[in-house]
C-alpha positions in Angstrom: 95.2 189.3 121.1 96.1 188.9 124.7 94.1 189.8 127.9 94.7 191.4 130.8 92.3 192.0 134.1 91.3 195.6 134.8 90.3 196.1 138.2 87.2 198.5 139.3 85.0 200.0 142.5 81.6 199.1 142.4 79.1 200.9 144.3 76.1 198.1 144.5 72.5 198.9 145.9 71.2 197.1 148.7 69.6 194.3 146.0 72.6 194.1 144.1 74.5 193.3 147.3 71.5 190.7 148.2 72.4 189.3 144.8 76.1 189.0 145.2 75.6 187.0 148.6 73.1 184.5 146.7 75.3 184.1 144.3 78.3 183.5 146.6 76.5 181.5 149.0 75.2 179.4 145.8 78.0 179.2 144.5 79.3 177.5 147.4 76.7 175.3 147.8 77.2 173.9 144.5 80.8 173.3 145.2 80.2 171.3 148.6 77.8 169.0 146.7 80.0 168.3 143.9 83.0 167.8 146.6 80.3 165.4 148.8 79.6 163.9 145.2 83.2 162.9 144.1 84.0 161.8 147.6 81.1 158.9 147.3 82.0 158.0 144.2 85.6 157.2 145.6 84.4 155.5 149.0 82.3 153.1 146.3 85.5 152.0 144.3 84.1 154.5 141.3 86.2 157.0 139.7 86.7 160.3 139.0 84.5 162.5 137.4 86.1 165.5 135.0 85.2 169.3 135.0 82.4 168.4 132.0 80.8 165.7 133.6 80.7 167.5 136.6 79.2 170.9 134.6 76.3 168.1 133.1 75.3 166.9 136.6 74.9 170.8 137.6 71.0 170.2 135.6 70.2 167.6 137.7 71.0 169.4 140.5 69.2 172.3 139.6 66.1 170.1 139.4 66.7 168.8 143.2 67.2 172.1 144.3 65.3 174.8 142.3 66.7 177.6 144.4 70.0 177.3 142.2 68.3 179.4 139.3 68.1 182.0 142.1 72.1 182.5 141.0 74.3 183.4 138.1 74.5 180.3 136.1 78.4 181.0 135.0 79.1 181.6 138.4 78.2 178.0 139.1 80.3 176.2 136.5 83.2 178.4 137.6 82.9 177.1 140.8 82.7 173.4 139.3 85.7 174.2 137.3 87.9 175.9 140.6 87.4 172.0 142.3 88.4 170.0 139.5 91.2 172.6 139.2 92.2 172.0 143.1 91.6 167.8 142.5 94.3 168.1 139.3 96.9 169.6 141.6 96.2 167.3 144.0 96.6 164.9 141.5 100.4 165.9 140.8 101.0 166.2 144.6 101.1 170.3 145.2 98.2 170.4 147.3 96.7 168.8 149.5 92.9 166.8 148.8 90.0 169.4 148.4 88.2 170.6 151.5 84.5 171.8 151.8 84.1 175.6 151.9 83.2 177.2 155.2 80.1 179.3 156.3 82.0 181.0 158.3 85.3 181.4 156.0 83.7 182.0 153.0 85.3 182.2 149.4 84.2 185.9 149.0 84.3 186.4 144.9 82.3 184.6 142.3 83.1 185.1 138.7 80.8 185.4 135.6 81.7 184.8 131.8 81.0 187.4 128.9 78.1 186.1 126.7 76.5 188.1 124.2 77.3 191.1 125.6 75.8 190.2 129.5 79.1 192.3 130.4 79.2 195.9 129.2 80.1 199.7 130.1 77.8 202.0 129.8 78.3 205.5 130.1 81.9 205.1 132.0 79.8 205.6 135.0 77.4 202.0 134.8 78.9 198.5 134.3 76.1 196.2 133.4 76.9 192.7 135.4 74.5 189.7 134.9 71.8 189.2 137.5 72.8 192.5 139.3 72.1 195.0 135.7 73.8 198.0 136.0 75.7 198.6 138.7 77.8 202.2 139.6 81.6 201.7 139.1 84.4 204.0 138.7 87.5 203.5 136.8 85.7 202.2 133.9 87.4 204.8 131.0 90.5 202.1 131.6 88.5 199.0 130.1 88.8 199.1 126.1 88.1 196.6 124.0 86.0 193.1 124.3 85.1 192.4 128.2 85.8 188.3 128.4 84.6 187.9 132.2 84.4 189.3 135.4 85.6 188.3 138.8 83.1 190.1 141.9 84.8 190.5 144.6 83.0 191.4 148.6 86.0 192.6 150.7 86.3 192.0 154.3 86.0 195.6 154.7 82.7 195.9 153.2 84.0 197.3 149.8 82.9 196.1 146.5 85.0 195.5 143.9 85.2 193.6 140.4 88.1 192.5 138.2 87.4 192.8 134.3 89.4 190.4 132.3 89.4 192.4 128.8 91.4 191.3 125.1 93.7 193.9 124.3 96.5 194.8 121.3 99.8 194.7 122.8 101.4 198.1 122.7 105.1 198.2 122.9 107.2 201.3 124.5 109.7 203.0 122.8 113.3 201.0 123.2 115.7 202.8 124.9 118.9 200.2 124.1 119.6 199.9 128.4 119.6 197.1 130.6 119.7 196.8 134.4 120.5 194.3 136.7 118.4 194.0 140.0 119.0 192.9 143.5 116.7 192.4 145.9 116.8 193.2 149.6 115.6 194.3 153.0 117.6 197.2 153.5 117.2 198.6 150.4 114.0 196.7 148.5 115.9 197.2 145.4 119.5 198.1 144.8 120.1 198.6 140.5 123.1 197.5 139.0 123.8 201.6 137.8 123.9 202.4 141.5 120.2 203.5 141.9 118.7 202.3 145.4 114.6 201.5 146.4 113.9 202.6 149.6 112.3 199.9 151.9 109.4 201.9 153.5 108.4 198.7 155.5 104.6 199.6 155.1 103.5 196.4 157.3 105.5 197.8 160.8 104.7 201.7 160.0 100.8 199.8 160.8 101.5 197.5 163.3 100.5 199.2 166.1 97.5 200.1 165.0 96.3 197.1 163.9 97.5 195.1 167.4 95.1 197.3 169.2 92.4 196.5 167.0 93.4 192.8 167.3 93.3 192.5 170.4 90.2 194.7 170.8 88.7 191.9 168.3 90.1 189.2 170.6 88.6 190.2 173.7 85.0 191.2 172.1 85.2 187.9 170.4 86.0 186.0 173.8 82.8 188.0 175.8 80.7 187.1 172.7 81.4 183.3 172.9 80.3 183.9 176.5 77.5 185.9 176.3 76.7 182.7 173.2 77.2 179.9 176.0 74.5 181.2 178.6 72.2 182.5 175.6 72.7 178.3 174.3 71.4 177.5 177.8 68.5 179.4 178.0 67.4 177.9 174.6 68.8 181.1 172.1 71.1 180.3 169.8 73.4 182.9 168.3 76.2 183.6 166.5 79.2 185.8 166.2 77.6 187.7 163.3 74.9 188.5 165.1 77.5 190.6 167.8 78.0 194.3 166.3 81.0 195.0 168.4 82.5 192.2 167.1 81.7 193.0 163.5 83.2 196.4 163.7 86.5 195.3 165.3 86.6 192.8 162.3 86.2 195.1 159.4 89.0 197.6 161.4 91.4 195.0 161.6 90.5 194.5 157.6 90.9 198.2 156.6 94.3 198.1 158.2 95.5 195.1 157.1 94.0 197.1 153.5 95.9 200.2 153.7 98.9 198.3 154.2 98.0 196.2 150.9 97.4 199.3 148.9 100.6 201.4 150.0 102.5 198.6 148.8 100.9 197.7 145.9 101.1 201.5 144.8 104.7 201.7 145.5 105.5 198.5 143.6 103.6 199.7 140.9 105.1 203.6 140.6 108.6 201.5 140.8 108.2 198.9 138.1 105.9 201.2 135.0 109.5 203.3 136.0 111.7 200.6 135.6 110.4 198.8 132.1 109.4 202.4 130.7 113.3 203.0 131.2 115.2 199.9 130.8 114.7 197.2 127.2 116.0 193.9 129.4 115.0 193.8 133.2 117.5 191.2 134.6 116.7 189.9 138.6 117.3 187.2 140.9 114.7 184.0 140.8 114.1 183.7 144.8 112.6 181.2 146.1 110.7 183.5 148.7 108.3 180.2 149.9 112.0 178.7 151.2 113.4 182.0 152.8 110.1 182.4 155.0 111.5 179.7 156.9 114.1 182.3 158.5 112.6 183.0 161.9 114.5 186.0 162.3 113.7 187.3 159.1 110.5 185.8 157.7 108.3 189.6 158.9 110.9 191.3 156.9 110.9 189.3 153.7 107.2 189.2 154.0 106.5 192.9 154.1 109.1 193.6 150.9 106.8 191.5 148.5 109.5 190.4 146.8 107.4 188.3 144.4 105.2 190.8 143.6 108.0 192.7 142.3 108.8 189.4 139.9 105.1 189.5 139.3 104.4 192.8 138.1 107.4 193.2 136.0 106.4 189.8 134.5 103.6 191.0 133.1 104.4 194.6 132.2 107.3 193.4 130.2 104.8 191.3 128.4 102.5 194.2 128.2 104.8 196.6 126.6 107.4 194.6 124.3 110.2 194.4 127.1 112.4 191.4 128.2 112.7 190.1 131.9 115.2 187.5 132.8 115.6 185.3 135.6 119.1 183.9 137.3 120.2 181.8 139.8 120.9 184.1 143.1 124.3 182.0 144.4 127.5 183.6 144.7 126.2 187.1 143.5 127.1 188.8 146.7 130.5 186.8 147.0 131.9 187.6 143.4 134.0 190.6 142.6 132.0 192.3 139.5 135.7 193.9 138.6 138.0 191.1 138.4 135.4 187.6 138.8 136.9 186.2 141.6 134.9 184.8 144.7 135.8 186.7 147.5 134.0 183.9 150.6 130.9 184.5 152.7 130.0 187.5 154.4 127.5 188.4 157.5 124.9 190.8 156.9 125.7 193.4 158.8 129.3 193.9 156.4 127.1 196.1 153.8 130.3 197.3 152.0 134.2 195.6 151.2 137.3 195.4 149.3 138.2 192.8 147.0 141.5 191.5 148.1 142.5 190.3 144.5 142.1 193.7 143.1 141.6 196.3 145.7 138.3 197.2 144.2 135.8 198.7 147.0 132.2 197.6 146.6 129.0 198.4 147.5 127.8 195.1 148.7 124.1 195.6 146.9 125.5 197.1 143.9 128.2 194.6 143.0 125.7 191.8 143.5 123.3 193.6 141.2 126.4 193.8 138.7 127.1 190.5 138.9 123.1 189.5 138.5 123.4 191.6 134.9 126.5 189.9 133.8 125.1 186.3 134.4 122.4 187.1 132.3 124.8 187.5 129.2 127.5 184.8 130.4 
């Protein structure tokens, strides 16, 4: 059995939404004083203390501050178990030491674990969630088989949502005995080694306009609320941006933009790739490091709006979905080598998009011949 995470609307009541912010607020809470906790310890000489010990000295806590059973217990050793995870990779040196969660930047999800059934669909219409009960959902027909937990989600947009993370039987797709090489790019988002093209639609820029006016809309309300904050401070008031409408509703626009942009993506990606392993047995593309090409100035927006790692992402786990293979190379020389005859024809600008090899004469697409190349390393 394997699991995979099914992701659903909800459609909370004004209680159930009550209940999701005491559980996220809680769930903060409980993070800060474990953080505050471990941070003594270590400013006394004492060690550190694990995810179970920490998960023990949540009952003491709950008996210092009763409010805690206010929340969804799970929710709370989750939250225990997302710091120790953030202290281990500090540990190893990938991130940086654990900071203390903000009020004001707030962790927005909270996740709960399926107990005896606490999780359940009923009706494909109700999903029963602990502490909340049932709650209205759609696109509950896609969970089958036994719910393990759920991740609730409270978009900046105001939408409610909740990932299901389900066991399922792996199903494997007919084989259909092809291969493909890929190349990725910002010209084309995908060039395929049997001359097929993906169209970059650049969803991020097809927005931006949009969603600069509502920036700076947000700016300037922001700046006369700070303001308007300073002389109410004086007179003995104090307030705070939540508590400015204007600025609320410039907030949540810049959101739904910035939410459009996500799902047009994401739904192109995902049309593209179900296409791509439903066709092809072996999936062969480039391993990118996209974290060190960001550092290109001139090209960081670019490489930024063609998600190239979600590409790697979702055909990561679709191949392990449906019985295909996915293979990752090195990127170097690709677009330098001659697919026909092997021989490495130098370095060219970006703007050359097509050549001729001048040890065989062959005339190559410059996409295509990389994405050639990409398929043949694979089997090298």
């Amino acid at each position: 059995m394997k699991l995979k995470g099914i992701k659903i609307k909800l459609k909370p009541s004004i209680n159930q939404k009550d209940q999701i912010d005491i559980n996220l607020n809680l769930r903060r809470f409980v993070k800060n004083q474990m953080l505050a906790m471990q941070q003594a310890r270590y400013g006394n000489g004492g060690k550190y203390l694990g995810k179970f010990a920490m998960i023990y000295c949540l009952k003491g806590l709950k008996l210092e501050f009763p409010f805690l059973k206010l929340a969804e217990s799970t929710c709370l050793e989750y939250a225990i178990a997302d710091l120790d995870q953030a202290y281990q990779r500090f540990f190893t040196g990938q991130n940086n030491r654990p900071n203390f969660e903000s009020r004001k930047r707030p962790h927005n999800s909270y996740k709960s674990k399926g107990i005896n059934n606490n999780i359940q669909v009923v009706d494909n219409h109700w999903i029963k969630l602990p502490k909340l009960g049932l709650v209205k959902a759609y696109g509950l027909e896609r969970i089958q088989g036994k719910i393990k937990s759920a991740v609730i989600r409270k978009e900046p947009t105001g939408v409610y949502s909740a990932t299901i993370q389900v066991e399922y039987e792996p199903n494997a797709w007919a084989k259909t005995g092809k291969q493909v090489g890929l190349d990725l790019g910002l010209t084309d988002l995908v060039s395929q080694s049997d001359g097929y093209k993906l169209k970059n639609k650049q969803f991020e820029r097809a927005m931006a306009k949009k969603r600069r006016i509502w920036e700076r809309k947000l700016a300037r309300r922001r700046l006369q609320a700070k303001t308007k904050m300073e002389e109410a401070r004086k007179a003995g008031v104090e307030l705070e941006l939540s508590d400015f409408k204007n600025v609320q509703k410039a907030k949540q626009q810049v959101a739904r933009i910035n939410k459009k942009i996500a799902n047009q993506r994401e739904n192109y990606l995902q049309q593209y790739t179900t296409k791509l392993v439903k066709g092809f047995d072996t999936i062969v593309m480039e391993d990118l490091k996209t974290k060190n090409l960001l550092q290109n100035h001139h090209l960081s927006r670019s490489i930024a709006d063609s998600a190239w790692a979600k590409i790697k992402s979702m055909l990561t786990y679709k191949c392990d979905w449906y019985g295909k293979e996915l293979i990752l190379v090195t990127p170097q020389y690709t677009s330098q080598i001659c697919s026909a005859c092997g021989e490495n024809t130098g370095k060219k600008p970006l703007h050359i998009r097509a050549f001729v090899c001048p040890y065989c004469g062959t005339h190559h697409d410059r996409d295509i011949n990389a994405s050639i190349n990409i398929l043949n390393k694979a089997f090298a």
